[in-house]
C-alpha positions, -999 to +999 in steps of 0.1 A: -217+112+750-180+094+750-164+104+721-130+085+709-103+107+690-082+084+668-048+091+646-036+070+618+005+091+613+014+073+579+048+079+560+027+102+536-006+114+550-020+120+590-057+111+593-079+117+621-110+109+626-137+111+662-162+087+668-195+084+692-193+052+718-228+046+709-216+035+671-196+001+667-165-008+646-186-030+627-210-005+615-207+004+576-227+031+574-211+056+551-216+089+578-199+071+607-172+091+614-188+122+635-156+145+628-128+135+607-097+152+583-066+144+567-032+167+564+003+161+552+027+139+576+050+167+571+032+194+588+037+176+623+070+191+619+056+229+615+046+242+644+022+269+626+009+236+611+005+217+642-010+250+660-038+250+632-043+214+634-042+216+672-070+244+671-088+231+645-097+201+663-104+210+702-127+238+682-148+210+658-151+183+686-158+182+726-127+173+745-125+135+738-125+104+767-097+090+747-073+092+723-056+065+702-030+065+674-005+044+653+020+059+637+051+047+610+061+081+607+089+076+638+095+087+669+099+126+661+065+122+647+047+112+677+065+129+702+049+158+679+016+143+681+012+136+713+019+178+721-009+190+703-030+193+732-013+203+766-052+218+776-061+178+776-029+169+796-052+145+814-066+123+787-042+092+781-024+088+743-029+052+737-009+041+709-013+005+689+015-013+682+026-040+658+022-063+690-007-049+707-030-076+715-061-078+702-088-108+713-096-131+683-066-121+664-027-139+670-001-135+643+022-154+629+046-129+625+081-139+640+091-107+657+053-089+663+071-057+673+082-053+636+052-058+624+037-019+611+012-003+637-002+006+601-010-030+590-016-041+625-048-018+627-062-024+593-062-060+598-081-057+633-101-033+614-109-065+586-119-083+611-145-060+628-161-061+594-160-097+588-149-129+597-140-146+564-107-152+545-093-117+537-072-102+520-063-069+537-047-044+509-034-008+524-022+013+487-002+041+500+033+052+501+035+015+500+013-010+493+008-038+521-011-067+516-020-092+540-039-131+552-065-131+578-076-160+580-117-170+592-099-184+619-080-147+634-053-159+624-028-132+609-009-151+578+015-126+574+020-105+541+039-084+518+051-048+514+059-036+479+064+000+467+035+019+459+019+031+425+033+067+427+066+050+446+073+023+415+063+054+387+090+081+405+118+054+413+116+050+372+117+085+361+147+088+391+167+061+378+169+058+344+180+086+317+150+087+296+121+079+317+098+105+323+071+106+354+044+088+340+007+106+338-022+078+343-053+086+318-076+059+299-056+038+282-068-001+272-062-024+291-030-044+278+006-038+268+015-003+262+018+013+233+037+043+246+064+045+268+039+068+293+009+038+289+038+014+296+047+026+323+016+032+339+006-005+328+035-019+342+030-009+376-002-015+378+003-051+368+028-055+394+002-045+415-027-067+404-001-096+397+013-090+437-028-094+443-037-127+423-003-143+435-014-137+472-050-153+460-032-184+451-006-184+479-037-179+505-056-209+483-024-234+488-027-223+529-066-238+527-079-200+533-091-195+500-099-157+498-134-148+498-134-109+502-113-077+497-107-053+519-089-022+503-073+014+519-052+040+511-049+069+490-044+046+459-072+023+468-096+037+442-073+034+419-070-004+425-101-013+426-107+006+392-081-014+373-097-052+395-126-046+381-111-033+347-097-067+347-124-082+357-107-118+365-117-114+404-157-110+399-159-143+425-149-120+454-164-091+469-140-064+469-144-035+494-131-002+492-132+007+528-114+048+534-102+047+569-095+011+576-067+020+598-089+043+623-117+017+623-090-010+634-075+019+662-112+023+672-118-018+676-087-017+694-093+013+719-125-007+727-113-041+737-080-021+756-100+001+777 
């Protein structure tokens, strides 16, 4: 049995995640990933944490024939990565890039290199899924959205600060704003400053959506499916359907976009 180990470092959370070679990027079953976890960014830098991780993993899983990662943590980050396993010294570290090649997929982004490893693998990961006009949204740290077009071709996107980023910078930089706790209010304009600022945010979110919906229409890729990631994907798709103005397109909450698109990758870059 080959087994792949993948690595998605992001600016808040590392995920991991081993696969079989006899199960393909395009499968959607919901057990695919044979071993998988998720830790803190931050504990790369502890080397009790990274011993535990380190241990944790060549324990759970057989020593894999590969191992791939992206990471937009920077370069102290996967220099830390790549030492968690000096027994395996002779498995290669393959790591995507934002211009890694990828058959059936060209960007249009001026300077590929600058494009995030991050967004990079979720949209090769969109496109293992399907082959229609996507929107690929990652809701992290930051939230990314981003045009694939039926055609491969990458559209380019936008970056924007995420929920908990937009909710933090207000209670940081303003006098009597506090840190904002989400619960059930209507949908609407908010009728306390907490319900205000929770609405607020999520309508720049949603309104950040629909405008790339209209932008990809006036491009002649209208968008016909969804693909969501990240830790604040859930809460995304909530409020879309909430809204309930985007029941035309199938919207997918899809956990671990990122690894499926490093897995893609590692396949067609043996």
């Amino acid at each position: 049995m080959s087994l792949y180990l993948l690595f998605d470092v992001g600016n808040t959370r590392l995920k991991w995640a081993a696969v079989e070679s006899s199960q393909k990027p395009s499968d959607q079953q919901k057990k695919l990933w044979a071993y998988s976890g998720s830790i803190s960014s931050k504990s790369l830098q502890s080397p009790e944490h990274k011993a535990e991780l380190a241990d944790y993993i060549a324990k759970t899983l057989p020593k894999p024939d590969a191992i791939g990662f992206s990471c937009v943590a920077g370069a102290d980050a996967i220099d830390n990565l790549k030492s968690l396993f000096p027994q395996w010294g002779d498995i290669e570290w393959k790591q995507l890039r934002g211009d890694s090649s990828y058959e059936g997929i060209r960007t249009l982004y001026q300077d590929p290199s600058k494009l995030g490893a991050d967004r990079l693998a979720a949209v090769i990961g969109a496109r293992a899924l399907s082959k229609s006009n996507t929107l690929i949204i990652n809701a992290g740290t930051a939230t990314t959205i981003d045009l694939l077009g039926s055609n491969g071709l990458h559209y380019g996107g936008w970056i924007l600060p995420g929920l908990g980023l937009m909710q933090k910078s207000l209670e940081a930089n303003t006098a009597q704003l506090p840190l904002a706790v989400r619960g059930d209010a209507p949908l609407g304009f908010g009728r306390s400053t907490n319900d205000a600022i929770i609405g607020g945010c999520d309508a720049a979110q949603l309104g950040a959506i629909q405008f790339a919906i209209d932008v990809a229409k006036d491009l002649n890729h209208p968008v016909e499916r969804i693909w969501l990631d990240g830790g604040n994907s859930k809460v995304i798709a909530s409020e879309i359907n909430r809204l309930g103005k985007l029941k035309s397109l199938t919207i997918e909450p899809s956990e671990g976009l990122v690894l499926r698109g490093l897995w893609a990758w590692l396949l067609n870059n043996p």
